[in-house]
Backbone as CSV, one residue per row, in Angstrom:
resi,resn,N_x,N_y,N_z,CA_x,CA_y,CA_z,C_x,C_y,C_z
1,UNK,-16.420,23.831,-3.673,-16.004,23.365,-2.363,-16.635,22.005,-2.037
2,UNK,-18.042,22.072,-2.324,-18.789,20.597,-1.679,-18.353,19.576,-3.145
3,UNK,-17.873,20.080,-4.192,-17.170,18.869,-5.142,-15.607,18.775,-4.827
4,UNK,-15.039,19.595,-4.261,-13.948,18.594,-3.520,-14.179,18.140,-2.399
5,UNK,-14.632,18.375,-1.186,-15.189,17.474,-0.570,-15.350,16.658,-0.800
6,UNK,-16.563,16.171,-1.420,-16.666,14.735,-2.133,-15.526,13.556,-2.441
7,UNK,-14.724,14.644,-3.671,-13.841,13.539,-4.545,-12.439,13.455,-3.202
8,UNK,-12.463,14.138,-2.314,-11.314,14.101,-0.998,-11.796,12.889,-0.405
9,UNK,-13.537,12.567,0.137,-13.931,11.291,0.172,-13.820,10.043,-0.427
10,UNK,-13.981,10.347,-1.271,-13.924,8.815,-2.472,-12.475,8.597,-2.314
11,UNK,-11.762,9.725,-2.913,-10.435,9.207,-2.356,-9.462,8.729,-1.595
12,UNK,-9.961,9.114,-0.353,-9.356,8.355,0.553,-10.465,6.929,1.231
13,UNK,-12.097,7.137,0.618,-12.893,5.475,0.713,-12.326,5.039,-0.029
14,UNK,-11.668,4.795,-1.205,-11.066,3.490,-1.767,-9.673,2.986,-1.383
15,UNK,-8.862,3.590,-1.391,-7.899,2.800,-0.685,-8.157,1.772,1.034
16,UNK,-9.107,2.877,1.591,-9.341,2.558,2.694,-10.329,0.724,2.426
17,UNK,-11.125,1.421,1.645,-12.126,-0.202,1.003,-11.460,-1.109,0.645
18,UNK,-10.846,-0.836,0.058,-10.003,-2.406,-0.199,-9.442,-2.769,0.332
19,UNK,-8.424,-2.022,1.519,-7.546,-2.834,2.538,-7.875,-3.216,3.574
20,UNK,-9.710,-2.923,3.708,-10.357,-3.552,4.475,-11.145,-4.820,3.955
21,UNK,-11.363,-4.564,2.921,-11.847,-6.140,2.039,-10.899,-7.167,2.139
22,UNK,-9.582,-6.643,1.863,-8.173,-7.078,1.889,-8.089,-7.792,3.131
23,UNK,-8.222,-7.519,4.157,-8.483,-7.452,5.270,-9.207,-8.563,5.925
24,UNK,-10.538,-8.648,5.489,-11.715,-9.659,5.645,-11.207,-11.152,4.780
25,UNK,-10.761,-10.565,4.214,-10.864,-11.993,3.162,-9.704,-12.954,3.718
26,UNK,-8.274,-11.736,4.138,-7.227,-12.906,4.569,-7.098,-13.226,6.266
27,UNK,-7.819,-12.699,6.912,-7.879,-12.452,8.360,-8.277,-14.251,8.682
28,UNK,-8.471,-14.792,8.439,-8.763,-16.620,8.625,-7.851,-16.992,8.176
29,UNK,-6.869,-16.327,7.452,-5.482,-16.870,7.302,-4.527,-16.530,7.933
30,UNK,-4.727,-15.380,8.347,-3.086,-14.428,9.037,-2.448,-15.604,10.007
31,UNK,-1.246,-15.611,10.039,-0.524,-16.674,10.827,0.874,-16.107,11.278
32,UNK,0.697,-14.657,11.100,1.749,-14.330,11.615,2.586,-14.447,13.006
33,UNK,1.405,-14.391,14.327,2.306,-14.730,15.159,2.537,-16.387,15.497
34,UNK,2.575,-17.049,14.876,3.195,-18.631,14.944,4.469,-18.173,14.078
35,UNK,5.005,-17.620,13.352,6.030,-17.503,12.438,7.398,-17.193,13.485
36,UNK,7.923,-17.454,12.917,9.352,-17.354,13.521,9.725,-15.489,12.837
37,UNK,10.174,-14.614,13.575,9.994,-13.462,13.561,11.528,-13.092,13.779
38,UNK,11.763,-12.095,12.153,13.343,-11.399,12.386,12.860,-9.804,13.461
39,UNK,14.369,-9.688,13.815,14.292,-8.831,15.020,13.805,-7.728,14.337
40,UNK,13.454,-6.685,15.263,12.375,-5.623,15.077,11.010,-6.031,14.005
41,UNK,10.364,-7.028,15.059,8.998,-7.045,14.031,8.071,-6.910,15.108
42,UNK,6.991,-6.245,14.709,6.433,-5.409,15.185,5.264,-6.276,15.734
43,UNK,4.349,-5.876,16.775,3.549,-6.713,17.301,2.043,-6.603,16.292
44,UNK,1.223,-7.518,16.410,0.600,-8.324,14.846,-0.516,-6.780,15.161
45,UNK,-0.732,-6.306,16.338,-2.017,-4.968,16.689,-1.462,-4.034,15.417
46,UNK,-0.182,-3.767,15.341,0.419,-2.476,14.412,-0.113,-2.119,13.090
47,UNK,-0.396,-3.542,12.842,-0.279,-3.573,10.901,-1.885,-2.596,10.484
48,UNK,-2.553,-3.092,11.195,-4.111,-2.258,10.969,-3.937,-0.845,11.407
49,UNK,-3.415,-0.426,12.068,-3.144,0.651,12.880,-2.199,1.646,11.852
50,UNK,-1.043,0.999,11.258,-0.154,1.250,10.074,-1.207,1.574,8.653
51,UNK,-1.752,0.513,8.214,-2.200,0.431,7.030,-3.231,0.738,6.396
52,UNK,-4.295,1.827,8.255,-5.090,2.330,7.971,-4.550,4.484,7.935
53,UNK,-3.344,4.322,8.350,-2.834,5.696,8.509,-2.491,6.033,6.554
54,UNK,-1.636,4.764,6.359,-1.136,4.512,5.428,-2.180,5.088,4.036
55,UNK,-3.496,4.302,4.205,-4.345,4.465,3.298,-4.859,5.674,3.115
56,UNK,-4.835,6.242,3.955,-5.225,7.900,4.059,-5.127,8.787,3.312
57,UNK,-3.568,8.544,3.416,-2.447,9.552,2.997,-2.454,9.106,2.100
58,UNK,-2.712,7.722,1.168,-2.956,7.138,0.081,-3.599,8.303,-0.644
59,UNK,-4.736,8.355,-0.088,-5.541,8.944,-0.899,-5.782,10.468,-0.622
60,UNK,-5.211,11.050,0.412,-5.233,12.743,0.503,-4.307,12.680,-1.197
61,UNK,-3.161,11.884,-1.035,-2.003,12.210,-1.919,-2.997,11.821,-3.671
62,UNK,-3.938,10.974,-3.688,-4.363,10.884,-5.104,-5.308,11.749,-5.172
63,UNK,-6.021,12.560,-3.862,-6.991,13.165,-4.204,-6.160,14.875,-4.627
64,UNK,-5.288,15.216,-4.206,-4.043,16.700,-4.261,-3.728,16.134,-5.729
65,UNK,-3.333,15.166,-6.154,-3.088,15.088,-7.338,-4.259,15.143,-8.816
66,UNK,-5.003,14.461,-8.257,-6.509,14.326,-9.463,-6.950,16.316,-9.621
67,UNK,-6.716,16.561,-8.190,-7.498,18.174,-8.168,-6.228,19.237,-8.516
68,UNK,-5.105,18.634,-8.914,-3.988,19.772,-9.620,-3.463,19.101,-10.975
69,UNK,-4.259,18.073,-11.967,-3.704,17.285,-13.346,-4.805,18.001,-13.931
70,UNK,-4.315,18.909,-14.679,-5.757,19.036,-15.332,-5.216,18.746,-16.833
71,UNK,-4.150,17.873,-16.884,-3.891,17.374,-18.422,-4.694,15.915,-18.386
72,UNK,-4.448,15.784,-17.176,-5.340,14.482,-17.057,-4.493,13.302,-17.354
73,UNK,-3.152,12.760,-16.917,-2.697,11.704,-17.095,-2.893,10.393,-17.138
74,UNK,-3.410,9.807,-17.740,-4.180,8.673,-17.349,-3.059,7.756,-17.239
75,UNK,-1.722,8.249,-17.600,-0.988,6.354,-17.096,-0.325,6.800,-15.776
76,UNK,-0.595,8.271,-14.847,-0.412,7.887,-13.950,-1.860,7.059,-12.621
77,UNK,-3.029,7.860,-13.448,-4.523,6.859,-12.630,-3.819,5.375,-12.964
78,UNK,-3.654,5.018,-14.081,-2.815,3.519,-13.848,-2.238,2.787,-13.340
79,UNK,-1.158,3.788,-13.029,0.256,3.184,-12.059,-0.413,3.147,-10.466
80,UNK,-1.718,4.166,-9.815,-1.778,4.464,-8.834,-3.004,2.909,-8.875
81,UNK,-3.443,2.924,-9.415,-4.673,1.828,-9.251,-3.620,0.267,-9.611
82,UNK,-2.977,0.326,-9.836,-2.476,-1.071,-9.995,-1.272,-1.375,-8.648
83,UNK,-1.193,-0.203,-8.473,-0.106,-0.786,-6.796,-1.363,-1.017,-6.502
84,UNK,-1.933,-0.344,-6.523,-3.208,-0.392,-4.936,-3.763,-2.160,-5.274
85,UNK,-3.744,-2.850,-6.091,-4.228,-3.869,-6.647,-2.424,-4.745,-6.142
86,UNK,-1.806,-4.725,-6.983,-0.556,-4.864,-6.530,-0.472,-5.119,-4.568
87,UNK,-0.633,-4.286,-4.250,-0.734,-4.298,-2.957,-1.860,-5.372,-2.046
88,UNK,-2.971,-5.250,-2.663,-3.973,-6.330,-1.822,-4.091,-7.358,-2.489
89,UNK,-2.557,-7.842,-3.640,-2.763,-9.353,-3.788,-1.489,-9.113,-2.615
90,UNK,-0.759,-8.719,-2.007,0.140,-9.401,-1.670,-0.142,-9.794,-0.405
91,UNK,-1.030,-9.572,0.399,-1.534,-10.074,1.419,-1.958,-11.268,1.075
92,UNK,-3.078,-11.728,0.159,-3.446,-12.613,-0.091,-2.310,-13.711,-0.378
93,UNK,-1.113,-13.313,-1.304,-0.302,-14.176,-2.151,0.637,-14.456,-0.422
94,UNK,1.052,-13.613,0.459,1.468,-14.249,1.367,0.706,-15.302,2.524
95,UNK,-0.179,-14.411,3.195,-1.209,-14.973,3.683,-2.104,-16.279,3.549
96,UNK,-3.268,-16.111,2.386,-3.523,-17.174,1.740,-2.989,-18.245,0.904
97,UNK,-2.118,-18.255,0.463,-1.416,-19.002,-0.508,0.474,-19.687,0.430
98,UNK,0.614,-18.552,1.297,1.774,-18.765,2.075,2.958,-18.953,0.933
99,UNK,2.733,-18.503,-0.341,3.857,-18.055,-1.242,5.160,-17.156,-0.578
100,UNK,5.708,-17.718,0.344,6.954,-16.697,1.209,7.961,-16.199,-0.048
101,UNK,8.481,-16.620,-0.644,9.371,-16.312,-1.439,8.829,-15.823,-2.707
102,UNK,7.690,-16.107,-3.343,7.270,-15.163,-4.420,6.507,-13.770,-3.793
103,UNK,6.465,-14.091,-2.455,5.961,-13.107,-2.143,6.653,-11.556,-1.724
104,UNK,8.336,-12.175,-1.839,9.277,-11.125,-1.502,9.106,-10.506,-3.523
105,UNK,9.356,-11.063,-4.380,9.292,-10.699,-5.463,7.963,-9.603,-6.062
106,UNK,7.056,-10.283,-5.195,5.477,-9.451,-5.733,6.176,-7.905,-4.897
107,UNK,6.242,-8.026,-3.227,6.612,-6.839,-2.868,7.693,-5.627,-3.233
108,UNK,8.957,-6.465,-4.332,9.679,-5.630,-5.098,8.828,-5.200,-6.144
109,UNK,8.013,-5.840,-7.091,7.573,-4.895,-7.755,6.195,-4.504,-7.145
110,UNK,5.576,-4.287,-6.056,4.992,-3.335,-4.976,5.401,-1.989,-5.306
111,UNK,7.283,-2.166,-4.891,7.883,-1.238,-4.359,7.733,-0.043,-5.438
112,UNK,8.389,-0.877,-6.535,8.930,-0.810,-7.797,7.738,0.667,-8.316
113,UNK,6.421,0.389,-7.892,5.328,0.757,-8.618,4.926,1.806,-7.636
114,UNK,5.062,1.874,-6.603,5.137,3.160,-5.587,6.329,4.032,-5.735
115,UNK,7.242,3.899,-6.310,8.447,4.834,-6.335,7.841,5.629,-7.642
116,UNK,7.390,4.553,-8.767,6.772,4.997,-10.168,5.623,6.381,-9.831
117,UNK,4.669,5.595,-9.069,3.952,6.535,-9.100,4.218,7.970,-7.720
118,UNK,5.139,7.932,-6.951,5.700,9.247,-6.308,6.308,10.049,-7.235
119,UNK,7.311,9.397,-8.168,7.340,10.296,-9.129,6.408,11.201,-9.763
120,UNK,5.694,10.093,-10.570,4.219,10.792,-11.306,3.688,11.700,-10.508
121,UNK,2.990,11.123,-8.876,2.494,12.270,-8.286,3.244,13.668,-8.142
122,UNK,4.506,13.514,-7.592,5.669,14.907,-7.383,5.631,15.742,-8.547
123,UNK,5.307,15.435,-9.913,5.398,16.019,-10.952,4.070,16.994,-10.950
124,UNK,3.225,16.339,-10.696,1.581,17.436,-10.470,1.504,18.015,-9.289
125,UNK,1.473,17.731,-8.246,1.600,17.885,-6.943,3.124,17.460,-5.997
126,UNK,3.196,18.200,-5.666,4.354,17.915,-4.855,4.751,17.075,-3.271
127,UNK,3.291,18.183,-2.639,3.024,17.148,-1.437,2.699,15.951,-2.076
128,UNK,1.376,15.815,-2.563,1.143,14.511,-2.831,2.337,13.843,-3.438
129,UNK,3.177,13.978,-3.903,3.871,12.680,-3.977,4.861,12.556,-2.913
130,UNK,5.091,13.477,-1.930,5.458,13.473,-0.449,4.941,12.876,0.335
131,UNK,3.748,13.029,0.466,2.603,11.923,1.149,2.881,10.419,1.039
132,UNK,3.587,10.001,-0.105,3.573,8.571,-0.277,5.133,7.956,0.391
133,UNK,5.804,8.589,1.085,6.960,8.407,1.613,7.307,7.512,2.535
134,UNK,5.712,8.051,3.851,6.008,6.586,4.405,5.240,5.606,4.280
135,UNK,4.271,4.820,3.224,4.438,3.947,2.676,5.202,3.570,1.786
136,UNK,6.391,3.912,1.173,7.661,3.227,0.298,8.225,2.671,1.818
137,UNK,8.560,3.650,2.798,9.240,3.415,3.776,8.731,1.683,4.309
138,UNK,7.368,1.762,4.611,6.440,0.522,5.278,6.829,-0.135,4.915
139,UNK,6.824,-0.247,2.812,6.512,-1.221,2.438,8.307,-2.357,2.298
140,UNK,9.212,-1.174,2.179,10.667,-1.410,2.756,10.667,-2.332,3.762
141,UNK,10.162,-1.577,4.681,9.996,-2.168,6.358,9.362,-3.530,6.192
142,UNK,8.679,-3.839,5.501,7.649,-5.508,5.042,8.129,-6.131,4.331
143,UNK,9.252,-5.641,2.956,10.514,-6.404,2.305,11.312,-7.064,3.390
144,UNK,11.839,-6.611,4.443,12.657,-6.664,5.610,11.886,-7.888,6.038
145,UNK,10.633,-7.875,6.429,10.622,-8.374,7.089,9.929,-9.740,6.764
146,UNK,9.282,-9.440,5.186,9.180,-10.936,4.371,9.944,-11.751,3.867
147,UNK,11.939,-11.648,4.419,12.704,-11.610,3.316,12.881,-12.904,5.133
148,UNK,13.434,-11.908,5.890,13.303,-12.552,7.299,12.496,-13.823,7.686
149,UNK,11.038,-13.288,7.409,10.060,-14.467,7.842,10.372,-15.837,6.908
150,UNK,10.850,-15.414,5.764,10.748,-16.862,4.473,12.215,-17.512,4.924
151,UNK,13.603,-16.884,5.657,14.699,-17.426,5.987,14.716,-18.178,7.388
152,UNK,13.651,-17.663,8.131,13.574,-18.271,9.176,12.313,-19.381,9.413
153,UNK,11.679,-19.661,8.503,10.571,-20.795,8.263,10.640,-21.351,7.446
């Protein structure tokens, strides 16, 4: 019991750690509300509020999965650690770099690599790869709306 505990911790501190590092590092850049904004975009308070719910469930969903693989897949630990990497360049690659248009491309294969690994998870666990639903959804919702921001600036 107190060793899942634990690894239920770690699992949901790392996603959470990095999208707060993520976080720190591009926050002197964010420039979102000067941007010219397609309709339904959400006010700039949401995204932390989103992406800390988001990370959660990140990791309830890798921690249900690590504690029901007991083949031990290692190319799905792969697929799950490289969105998550995948994911906190694309803040940076939009943000810092203001790459608008490679940055719709990084977020397709974002996407690309969260559908990969819901699969993988659904195959060991079921919730857990249920859990990751509404971040495909989000990250949809941020295609939308990076596709928007780069046509209208």
């Amino acid at each position: 019991m107190k060793k899942d505990l634990k690894l239920l911790i770690i699992s949901v501190a790392i996603p959470l750690v990095l999208g707060f590092l993520t976080g720190i590092i591009t926050r002197p850049f964010i420039d979102y509300e000067q941007l010219i904004q397609p309709p339904l975009a959400p006010p700039s308070w949401l995204f932390p509020v989103m992406w800390t719910i988001l990370y959660i469930l990140m990791g309830i969903s890798f921690y249900l999965t690590l504690k029901n693989d007991h083949d031990l897949d290692i190319d799905t630990y792969k697929t799950y650690f490289l969105q998550l990497i995948v994911n906190c360049f694309w803040t940076i690659v939009f943000f810092i770099f203001k790459w608008r248009l490679f940055s719709i491309f990084w977020l397709i294969l974002l996407i690309y690599l969260i559908v990969k690994m819901m699969i993988k998870f659904y195959r060991i666990n079921k919730i857990g790869g249920l859990l990751q639903i509404p971040y495909l959804l989000w990250c949809l919702f941020a295609l939308y709306l990076n596709i928007g921001i780069y046509i209208l600036n």
